[in-house]
C-alpha positions in Angstrom: 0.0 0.0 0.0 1.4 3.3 -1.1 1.0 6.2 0.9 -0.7 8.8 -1.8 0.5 12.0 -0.2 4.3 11.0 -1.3 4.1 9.4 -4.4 5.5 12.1 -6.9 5.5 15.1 -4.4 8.8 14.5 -2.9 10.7 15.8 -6.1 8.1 18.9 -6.5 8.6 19.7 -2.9 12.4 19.5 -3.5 12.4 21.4 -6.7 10.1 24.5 -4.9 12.8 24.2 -2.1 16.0 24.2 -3.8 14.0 27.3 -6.2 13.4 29.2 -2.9 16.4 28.9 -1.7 18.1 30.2 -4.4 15.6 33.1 -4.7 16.2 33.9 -0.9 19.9 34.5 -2.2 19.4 35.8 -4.7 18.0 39.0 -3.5 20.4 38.8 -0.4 23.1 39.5 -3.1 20.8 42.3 -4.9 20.1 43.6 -1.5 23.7 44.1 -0.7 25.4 45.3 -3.8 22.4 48.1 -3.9 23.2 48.9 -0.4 26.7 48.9 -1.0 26.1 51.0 -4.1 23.8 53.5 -1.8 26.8 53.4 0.9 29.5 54.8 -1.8 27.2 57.3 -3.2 26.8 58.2 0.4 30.8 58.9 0.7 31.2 60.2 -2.2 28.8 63.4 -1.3 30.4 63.1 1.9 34.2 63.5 0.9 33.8 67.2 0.5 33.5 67.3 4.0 36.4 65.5 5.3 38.6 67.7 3.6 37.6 70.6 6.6 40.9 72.4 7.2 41.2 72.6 11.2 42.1 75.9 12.8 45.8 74.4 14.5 46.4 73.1 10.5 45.3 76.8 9.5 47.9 78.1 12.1 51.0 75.9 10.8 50.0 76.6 7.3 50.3 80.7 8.1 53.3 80.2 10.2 55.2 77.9 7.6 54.1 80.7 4.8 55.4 83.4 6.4 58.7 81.3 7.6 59.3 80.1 4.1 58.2 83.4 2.3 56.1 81.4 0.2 53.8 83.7 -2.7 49.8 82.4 -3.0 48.5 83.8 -5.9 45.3 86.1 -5.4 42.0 84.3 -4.9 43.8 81.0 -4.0 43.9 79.9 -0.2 44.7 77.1 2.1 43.0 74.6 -0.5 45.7 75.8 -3.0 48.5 74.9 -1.0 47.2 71.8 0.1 47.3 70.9 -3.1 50.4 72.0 -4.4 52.3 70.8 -1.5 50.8 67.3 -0.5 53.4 66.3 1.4 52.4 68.8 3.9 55.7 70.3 4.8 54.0 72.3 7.5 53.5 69.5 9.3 
């Protein structure tokens, strides 16, 4: 006597399993890359603002200027030298 509740149902159930499993990660992986994607969009719009200038940098940048007699052209500024100079002799 066969039991009717597993004569061809064990290799449906199996297929639907394996299927939702892979679906699961699936969109796990999706999930992540999009949040990773979100996350460097993120610090990319947030990169201007680590590159604040702190008032003890502003100090050792006029003190090494006026020690080294160093010329900034007009309308250029701390951002300037930071540039030119990115070893940061001043420190």
């Amino acid at each position: 006597m066969k039991n009717p509740l597993t004569m061809q149902v064990e290799s449906y159930l199996g297929a639907v399993f394996i299927l939702g499993t892979a679906l699961f990660f699936g969109l796990m992986i999706y999930g992540a890359v999009k949040n990773f994607e979100g996350e460097l969009a993120a610090m990319e719009g947030n990169r201007a603002k680590l590159n604040i200038i702190s008032h003890a940098e502003r100090e050792l940048i006029d003190e090494w200027v006026k020690r080294n007699n160093i010329q900034i052209p007009q309308g250029k500024g701390y951002r300037y030298l930071i540039i030119k100079y990115k070893d940061r002799p001043w420190l």
